[in-house]
N, C-alpha and C positions, 0 to 999 in steps of 0.2 A: 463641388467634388474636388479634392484635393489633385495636386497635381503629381500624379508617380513619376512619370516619366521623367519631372525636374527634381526629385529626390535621387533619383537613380542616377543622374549626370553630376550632382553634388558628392552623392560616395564615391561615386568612381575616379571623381577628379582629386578629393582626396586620398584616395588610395594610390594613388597615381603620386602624390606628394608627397607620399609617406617615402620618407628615407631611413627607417632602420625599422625594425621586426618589433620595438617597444612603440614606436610611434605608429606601425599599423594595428596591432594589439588596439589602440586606442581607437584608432577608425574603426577596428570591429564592434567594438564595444557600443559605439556611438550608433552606430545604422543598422546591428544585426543581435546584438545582446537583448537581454532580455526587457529592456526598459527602452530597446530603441527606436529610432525614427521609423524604420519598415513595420515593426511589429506593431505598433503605433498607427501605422496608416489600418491595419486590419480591426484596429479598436471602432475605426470609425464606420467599418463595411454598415452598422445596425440604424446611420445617419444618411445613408442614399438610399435614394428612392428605389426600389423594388427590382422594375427593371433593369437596373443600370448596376445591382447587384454583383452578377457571374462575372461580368467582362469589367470591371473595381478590383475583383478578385481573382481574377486573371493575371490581370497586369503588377497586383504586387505582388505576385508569386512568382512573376518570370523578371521582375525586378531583382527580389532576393537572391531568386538564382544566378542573375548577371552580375549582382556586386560580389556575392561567393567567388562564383569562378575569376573576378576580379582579384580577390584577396589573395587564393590559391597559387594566379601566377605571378603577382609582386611579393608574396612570399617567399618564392621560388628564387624569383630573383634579386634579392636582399640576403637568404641564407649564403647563394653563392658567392656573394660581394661582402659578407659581415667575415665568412670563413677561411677567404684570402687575403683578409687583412690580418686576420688573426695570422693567417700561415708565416704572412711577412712578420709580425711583428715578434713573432717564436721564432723564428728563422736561427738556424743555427753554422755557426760557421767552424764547418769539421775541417778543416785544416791547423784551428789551435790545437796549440796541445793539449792532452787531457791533463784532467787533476791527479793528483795519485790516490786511491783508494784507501783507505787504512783496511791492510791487513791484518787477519787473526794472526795470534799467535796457540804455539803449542803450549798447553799447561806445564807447567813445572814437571808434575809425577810421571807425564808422556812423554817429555823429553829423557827422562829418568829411565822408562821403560824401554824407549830407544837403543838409549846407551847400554842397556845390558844385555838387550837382544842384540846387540852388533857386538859385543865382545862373545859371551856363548856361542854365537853361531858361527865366531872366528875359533871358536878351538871346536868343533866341530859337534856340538850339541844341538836338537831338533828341536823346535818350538812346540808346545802339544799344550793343549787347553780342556780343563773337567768343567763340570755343570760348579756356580754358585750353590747351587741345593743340591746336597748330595745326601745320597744313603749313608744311613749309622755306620754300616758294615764297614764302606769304603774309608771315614773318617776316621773310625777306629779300629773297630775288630781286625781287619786286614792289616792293620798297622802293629800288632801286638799289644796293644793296650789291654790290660788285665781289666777285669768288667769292673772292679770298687775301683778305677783309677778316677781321682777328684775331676779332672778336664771333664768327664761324661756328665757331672753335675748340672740343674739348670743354671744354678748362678755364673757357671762359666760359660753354659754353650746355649746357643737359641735352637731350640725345637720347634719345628713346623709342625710332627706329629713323633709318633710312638716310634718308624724309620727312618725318617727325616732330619737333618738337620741343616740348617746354615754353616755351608764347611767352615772350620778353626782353622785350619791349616790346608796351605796347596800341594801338601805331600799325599790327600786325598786323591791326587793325580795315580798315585803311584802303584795303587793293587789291578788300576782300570789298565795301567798300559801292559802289567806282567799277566793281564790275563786273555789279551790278543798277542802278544809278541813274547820273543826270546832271545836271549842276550847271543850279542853285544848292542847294549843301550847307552844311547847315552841321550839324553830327555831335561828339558829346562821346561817351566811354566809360572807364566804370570799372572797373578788375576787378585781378589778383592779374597779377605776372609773377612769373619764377622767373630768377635769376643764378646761374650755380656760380662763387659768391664765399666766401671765410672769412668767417665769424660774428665781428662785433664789435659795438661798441657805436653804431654808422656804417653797419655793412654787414649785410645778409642776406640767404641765399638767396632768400626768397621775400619780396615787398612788395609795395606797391597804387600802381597807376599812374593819374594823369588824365592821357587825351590828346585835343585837341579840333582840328578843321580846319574849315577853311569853303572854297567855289571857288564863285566867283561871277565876274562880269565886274567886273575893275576892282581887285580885291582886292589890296594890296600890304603894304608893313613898317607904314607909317601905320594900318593897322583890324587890323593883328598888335598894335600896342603898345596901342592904346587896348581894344583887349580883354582884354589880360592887366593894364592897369590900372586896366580896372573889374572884374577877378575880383579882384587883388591888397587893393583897397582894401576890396572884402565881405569878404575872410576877415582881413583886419589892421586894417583903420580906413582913415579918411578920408584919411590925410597921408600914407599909402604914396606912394615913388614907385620907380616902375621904370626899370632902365638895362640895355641891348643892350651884348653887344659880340662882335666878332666869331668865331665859331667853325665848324668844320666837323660835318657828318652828312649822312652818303649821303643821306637821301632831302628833304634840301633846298636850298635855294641863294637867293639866300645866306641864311645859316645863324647865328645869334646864342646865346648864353648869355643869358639875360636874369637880374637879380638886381634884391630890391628894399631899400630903405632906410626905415626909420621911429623917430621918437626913443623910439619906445615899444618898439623888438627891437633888442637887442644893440647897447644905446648909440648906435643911428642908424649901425650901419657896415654895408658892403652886404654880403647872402647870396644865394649862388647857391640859385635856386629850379628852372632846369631848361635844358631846351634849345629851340630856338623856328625858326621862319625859312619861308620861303614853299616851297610843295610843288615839288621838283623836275621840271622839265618834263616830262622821260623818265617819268615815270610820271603825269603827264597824258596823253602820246601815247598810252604803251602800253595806255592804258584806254579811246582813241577821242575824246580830250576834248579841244578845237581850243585849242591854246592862245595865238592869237593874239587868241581871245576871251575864253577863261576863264583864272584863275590863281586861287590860294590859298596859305592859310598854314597853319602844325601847328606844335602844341607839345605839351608834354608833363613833367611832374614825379612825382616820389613823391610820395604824400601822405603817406606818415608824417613828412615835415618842417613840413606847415603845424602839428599839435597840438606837432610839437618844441621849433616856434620861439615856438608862441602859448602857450605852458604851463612852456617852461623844462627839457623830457622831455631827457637826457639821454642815455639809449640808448634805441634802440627797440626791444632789445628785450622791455622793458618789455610792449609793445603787446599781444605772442604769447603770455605768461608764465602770463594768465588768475589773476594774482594781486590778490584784492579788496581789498587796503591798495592798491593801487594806481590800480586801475579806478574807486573811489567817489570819488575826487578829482574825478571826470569826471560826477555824478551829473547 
């Protein structure tokens, strides 16, 4: 009859030997796996003699169980000796210095946005923000737009449905604020419009609008000009000057182009920067707002031409491209 008892002081003595969690792995494997030495000894229980059966079968079961609980506790103690080596050998020495991180930077058109919400809000304009998807109404109709005017077109404007559109213009701000509030305003907002226009290097569907109004008593073309050339002069310099000339847009009257000139953009010749002119009456009325006493002005540009013109940017669509040879020029 085989001898358990000296199988059971052989595992144990090798388990005992076993110095790291892959070399007991293999002791297990040897004495308690499927092919192993103990299980092996029960192959032969059907080769002893009858009686001598139960108490064979006894002893390699309280075998197995004593090389088990063997393994258990030098596993036990091998995890905690394999894991304080590790602890030493990651040890880390918090007294160096650290590294420096690289930092994000702001995108170009955010710094852009910056800048013009810290000059408006120095002449005393309120920041105010409309929905992306706005009502027909607020796009147009409140605007004065006559119903055949081409802008309502789909080729210019994107339609979500029959009410809806993707705003053209952030001057769709402007029916939503005269219809909680009453003058004196004076309101700036910045945000994204959408054109269905071909993509080039000049044009795209979607870009960022600043549009700003004021209504107050008294308001005329004189505090329209001197306000777009103390914004003109914060985002170009000192020697900007600005010049009006005459143009039409439903929702004002009269109605100007304004461009400005400085010897330091474009050799001092003059660039159109946007469209400008005092608020059309008919949407004073329509919003209860006496206009014998009050009047104001609105203007409104892309900003992707202030970084064009202050930087040299050549297309914009640069801006969108999210390409970092490009972007860290802007750090």
């Amino acid at each position: 009859m085989p001898d358990v008892s000296a199988v059971q002081s052989e595992a144990i003595s090798a388990i005992q030997s076993a110095t790291t969690l892959t070399d007991l792995k293999s002791v297990e494997a040897k004495y308690l796996g499927k092919a192993g030495v103990i299980g092996g000894l029960m192959k032969e229980l059907g080769t002893i003699p009858g009686p001598e059966r139960p108490a064979f079968g006894k002893a390699v079961n309280e075998a197995r169980g004593a090389v088990q609980s063997a393994l258990d506790a030098r596993a036990a103690e091998l995890k905690v000796g394999e894991q304080a080596a590790r602890f030493a050998a990651e040890e880390l020495d918090i007294t160096l210095p650290a590294r420096r991180s690289p930092g994000g930077r702001e995108h170009i058109l955010q710094q852009t946005f910056n800048r013009i919400k810290s000059v408006f809000a120095g002449l005393g304009f309120e920041y105010l923000e409309g929905p992306e998807l706005e009502d027909f109404k607020y796009n147009f109709s409140a605007l004065n737009y006559p119903p055949d005017h081409p802008a309502m077109d789909e080729q210019d404007t994107f339609y979500v449905d029959d009410q809806r559109v993707l705003r053209t213009q952030c001057t769709a701000l402007q029916s939503r604020v005269f219809q909680t509030r009453q003058p004196p305003l004076r309101v700036f907002t910045i945000g994204r419009t959408f054109r269905n226009e071909a993509v080039d290097r000049t044009h795209g569907h979607t870009f960022h609008q600043v549009d700003v109004f004021m209504v107050d008593e008294g308001v005329n073309m004189a505090h329209l000009k001197g306000t777009l050339q103390a914004f003109a002069q914060a985002m170009f310099g000192g020697e900007v000057k600005v010049r009006f000339r005459p143009d039409f847009f439903p929702f004002v009257e009269p109605g100007v182009d304004y461009a400005i000139s400085s010897s330091k953009l474009f050799d001092g010749r003059w660039v159109e920067l946007g469209g400008a002119g005092l608020i059309h009456p008919n949407i004073l009325e329509s919003h209860g707002i006496d206009t014998d006493r009050y009047s104001g002005f609105a203007f409104g540009l892309g900003i992707e031409r202030i970084p064009m013109m202050a930087y040299g940017v050549d297309d914009l669509r640069h801006f969108m491209e999210n390409d970092l040879r490009f972007l860290e020029q802007f750090a």
